[in-house]
VOBA-1610 file (N, C-alpha, C; in pm, whole numbers, padded with zeros to 5 digits, always signed):
BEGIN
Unk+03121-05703-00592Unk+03105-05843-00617Unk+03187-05879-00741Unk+03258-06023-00706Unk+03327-06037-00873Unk+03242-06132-00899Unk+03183-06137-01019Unk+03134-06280-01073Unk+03239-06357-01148Unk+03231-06478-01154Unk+03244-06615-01162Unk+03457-06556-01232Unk+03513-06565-01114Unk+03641-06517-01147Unk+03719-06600-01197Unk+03670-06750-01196Unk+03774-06892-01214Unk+03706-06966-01294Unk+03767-07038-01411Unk+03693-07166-01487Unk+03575-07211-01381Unk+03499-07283-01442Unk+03382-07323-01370Unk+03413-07445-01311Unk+03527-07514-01349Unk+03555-07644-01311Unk+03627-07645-01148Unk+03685-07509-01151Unk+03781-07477-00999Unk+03706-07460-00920Unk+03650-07566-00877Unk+03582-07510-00701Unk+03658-07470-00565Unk+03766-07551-00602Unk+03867-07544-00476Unk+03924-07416-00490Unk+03964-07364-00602Unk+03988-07186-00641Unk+03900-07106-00575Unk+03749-07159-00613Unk+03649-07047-00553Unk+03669-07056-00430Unk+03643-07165-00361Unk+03651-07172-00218Unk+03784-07081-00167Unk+03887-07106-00229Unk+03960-07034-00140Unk+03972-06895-00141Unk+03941-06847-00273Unk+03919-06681-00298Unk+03806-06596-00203Unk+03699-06690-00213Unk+03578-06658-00105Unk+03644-06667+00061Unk+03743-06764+00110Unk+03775-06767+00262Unk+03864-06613+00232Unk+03916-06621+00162Unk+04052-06511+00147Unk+04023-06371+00106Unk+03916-06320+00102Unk+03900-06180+00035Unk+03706-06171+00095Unk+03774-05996+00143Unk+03585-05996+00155Unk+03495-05990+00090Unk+03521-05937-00055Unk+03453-05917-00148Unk+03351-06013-00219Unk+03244-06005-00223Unk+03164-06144-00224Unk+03218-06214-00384Unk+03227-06298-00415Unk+03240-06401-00483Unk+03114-06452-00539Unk+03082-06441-00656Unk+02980-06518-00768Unk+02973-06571-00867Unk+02878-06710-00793Unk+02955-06864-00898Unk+02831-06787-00982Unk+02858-06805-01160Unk+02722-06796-01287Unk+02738-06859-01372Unk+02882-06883-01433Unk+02916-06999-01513Unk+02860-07134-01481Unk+02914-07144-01354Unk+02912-07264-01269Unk+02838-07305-01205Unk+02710-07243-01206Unk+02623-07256-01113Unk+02508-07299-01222Unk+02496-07385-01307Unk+02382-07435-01409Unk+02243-07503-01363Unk+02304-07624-01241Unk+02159-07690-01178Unk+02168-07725-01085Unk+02035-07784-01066Unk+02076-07771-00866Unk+02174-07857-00825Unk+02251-07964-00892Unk+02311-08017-00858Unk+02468-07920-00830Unk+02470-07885-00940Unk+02605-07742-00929Unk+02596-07665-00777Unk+02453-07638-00781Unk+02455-07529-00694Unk+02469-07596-00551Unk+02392-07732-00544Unk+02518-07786-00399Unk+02614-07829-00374Unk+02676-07876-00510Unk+02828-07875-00484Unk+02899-07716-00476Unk+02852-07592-00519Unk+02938-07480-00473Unk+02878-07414-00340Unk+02759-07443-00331Unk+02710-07392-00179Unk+02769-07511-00083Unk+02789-07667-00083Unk+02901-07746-00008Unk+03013-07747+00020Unk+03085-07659-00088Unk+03216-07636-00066Unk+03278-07522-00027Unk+03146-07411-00060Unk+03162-07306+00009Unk+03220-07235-00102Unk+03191-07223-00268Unk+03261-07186-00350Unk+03224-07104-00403Unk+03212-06992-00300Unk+03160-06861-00379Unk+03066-06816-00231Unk+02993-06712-00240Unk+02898-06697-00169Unk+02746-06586-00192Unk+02767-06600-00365Unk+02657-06559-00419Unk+02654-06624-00516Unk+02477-06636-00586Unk+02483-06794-00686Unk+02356-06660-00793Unk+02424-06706-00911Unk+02352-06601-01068Unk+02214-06669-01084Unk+02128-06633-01073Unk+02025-06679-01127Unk+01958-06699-01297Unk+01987-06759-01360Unk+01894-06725-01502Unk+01859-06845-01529Unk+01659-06844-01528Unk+01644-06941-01592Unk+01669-07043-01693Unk+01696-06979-01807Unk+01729-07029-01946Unk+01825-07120-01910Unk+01939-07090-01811Unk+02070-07185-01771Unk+01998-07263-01701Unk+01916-07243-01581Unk+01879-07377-01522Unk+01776-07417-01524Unk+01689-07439-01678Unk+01663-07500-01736Unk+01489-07512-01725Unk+01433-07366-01682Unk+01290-07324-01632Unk+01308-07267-01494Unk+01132-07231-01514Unk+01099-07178-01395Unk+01130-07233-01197Unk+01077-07353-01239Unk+01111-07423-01112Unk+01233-07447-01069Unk+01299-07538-01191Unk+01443-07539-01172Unk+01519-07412-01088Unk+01493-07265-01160Unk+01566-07144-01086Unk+01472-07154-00933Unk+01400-07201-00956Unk+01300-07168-00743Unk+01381-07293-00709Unk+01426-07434-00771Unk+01547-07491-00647Unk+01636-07456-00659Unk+01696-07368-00775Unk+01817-07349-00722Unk+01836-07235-00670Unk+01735-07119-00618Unk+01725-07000-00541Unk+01746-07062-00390Unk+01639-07193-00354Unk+01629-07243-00251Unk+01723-07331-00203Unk+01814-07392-00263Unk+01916-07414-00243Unk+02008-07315-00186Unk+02092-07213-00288Unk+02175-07164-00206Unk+02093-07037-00081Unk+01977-06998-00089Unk+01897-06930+00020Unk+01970-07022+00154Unk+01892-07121+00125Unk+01940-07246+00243Unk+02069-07234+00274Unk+02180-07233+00195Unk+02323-07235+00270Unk+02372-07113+00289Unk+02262-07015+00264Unk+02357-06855+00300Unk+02375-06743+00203Unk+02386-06853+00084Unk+02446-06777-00006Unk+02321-06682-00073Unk+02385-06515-00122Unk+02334-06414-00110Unk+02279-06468-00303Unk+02157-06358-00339Unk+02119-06392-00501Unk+02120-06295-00587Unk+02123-06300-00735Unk+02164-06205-00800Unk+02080-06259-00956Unk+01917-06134-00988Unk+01876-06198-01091Unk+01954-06170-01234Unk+02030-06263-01329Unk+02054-06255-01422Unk+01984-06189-01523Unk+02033-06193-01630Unk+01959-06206-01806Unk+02067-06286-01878Unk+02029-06353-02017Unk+02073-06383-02082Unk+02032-06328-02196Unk+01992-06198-02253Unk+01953-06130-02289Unk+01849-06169-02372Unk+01729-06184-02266Unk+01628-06226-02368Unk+01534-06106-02447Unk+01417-06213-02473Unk+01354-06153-02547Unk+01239-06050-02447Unk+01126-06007-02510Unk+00999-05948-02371Unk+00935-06041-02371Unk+00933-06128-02381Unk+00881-06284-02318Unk+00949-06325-02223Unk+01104-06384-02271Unk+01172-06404-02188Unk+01193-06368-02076Unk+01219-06205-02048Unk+01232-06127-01959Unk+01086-06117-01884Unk+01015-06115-01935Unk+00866-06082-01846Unk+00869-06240-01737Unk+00912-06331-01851Unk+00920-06498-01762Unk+01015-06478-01634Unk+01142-06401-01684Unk+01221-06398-01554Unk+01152-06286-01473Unk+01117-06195-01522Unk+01071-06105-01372Unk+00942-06199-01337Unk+00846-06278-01350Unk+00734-06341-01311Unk+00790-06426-01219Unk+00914-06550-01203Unk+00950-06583-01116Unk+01062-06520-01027Unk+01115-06403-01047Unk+01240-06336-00943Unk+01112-06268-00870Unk+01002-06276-00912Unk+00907-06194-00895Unk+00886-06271-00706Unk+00900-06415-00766Unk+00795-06485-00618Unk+00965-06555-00530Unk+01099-06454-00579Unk+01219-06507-00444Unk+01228-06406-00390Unk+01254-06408-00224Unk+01238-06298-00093Unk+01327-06189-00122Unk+01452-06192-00146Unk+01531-06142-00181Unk+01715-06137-00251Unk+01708-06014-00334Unk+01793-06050-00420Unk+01888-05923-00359Unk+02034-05992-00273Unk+02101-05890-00245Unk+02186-05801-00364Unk+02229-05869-00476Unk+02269-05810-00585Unk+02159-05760-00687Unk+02058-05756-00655Unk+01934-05684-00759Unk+01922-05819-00859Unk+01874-05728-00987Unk+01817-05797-01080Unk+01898-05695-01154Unk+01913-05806-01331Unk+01936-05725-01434Unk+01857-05784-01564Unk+01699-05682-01585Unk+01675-05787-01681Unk+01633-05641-01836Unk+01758-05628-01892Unk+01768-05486-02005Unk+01790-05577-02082Unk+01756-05713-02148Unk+01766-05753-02306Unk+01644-05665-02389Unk+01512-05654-02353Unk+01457-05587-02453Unk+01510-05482-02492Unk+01562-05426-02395Unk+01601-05300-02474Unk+01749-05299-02547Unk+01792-05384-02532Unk+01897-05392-02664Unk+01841-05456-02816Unk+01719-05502-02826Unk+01673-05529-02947Unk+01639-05432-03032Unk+01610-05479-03138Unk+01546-05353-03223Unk+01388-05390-03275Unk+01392-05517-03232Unk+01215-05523-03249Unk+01209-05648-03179Unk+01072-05677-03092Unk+01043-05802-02999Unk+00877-05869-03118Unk+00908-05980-03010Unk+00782-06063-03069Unk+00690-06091-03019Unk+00663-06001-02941Unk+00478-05994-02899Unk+00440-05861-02910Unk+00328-05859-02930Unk+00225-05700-02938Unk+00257-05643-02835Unk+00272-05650-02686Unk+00276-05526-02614Unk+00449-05575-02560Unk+00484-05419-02553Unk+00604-05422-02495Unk+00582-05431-02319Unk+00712-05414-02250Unk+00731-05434-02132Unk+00751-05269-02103Unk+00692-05262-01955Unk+00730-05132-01939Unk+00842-05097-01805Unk+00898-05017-01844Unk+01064-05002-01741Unk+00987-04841-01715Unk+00985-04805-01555Unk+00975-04701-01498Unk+01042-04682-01403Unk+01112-04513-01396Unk+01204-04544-01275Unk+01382-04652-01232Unk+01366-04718-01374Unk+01459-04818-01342Unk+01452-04935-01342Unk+01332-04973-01297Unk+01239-05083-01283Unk+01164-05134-01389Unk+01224-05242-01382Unk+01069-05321-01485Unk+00912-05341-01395Unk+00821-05315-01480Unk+00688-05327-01397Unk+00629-05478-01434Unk+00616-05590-01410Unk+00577-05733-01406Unk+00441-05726-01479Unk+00465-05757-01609Unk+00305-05745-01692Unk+00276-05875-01530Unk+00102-05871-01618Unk+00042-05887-01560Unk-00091-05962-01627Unk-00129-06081-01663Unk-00234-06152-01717Unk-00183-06294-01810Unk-00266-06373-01882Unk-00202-06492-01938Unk-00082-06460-02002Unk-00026-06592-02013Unk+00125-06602-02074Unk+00232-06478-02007Unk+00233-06467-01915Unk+00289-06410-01848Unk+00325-06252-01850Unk+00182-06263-01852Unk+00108-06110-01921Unk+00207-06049-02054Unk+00234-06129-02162Unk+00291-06055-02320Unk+00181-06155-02420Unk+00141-06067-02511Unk+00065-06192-02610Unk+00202-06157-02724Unk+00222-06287-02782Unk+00280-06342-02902Unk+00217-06247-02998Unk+00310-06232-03096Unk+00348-06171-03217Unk+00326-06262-03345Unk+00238-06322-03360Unk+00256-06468-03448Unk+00323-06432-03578Unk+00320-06340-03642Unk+00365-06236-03765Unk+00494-06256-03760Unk+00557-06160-03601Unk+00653-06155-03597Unk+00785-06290-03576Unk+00698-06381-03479Unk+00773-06507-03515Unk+00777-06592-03641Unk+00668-06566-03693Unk+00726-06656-03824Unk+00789-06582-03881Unk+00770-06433-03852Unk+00899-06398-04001Unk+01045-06412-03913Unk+01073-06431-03777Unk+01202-06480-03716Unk+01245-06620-03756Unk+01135-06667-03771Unk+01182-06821-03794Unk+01277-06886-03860Unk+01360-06937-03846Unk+01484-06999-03932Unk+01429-07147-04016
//
């Protein structure tokens, strides 16, 4: 898969790289809200669409724009923007409830940190993240630790 190979502004690029090569094509730049995502699933500009909340702008937002390109074909692929173990627990809680993701998931920001901001960490077994599980999307806040992040 190449992701997002052309400025985000070239749809007519994507489109034609996607008719012209088998290799799947993935809009992530370009693919911000659902409005993006039916103008590149309309034009046929690409034929896999990046998922990350943070870009489209919450939870729901990423379930229309999963359901969007689901609807035109196009194959899915869960992002990171390298969050935090909040963040990441938020994105596996909703990649959690889409059917399927032919490019997987990639959600390794905690583990490029050197310290997170809630009391329990996330746990990765196997490869896999395991989907806490209880309020706030099963992580409790660090209140300590965010105020001493605080700017």
């Amino acid at each position: 898969m190449v992701e997002q190979p052309l400025p985000t502004w070239n749809l007519e690029g994507m489109a034609r790289l996607t008719e012209k090569y088998a290799v799947p094509i993935m809009a992530d730049e370009a693919a911000n809200s659902i409005h993006d995502v039916f103008q590149i699933t309309k034009r046929r500009a690409g034929n896999s669409i990046a998922l990350k909340p943070c870009k489209h702008g919450g939870l729901l937002e990423t379930k229309k724009v999963a359901a969007i390109a689901e609807g035109a074909g196009f194959s899915l692929y869960g992002g990171t923007m390298i969050e935090s173990t909040l963040g990441t627990a938020v994105c596996a809680s909703v990649y959690s409830t889409i059917s399927e993701f032919a490019f997987g998931t990639e959600l390794f920001g905690p583990l490029l940190f050197k310290d997170r901001i809630t009391v329990n960490n996330l746990r990765f077994e196997n490869f896999e993240l395991i989907i806490p599980d209880g309020p706030g999307f099963g992580m409790e806040i660090d209140k300590d630790k965010v105020e001493f992040y605080q700017r």
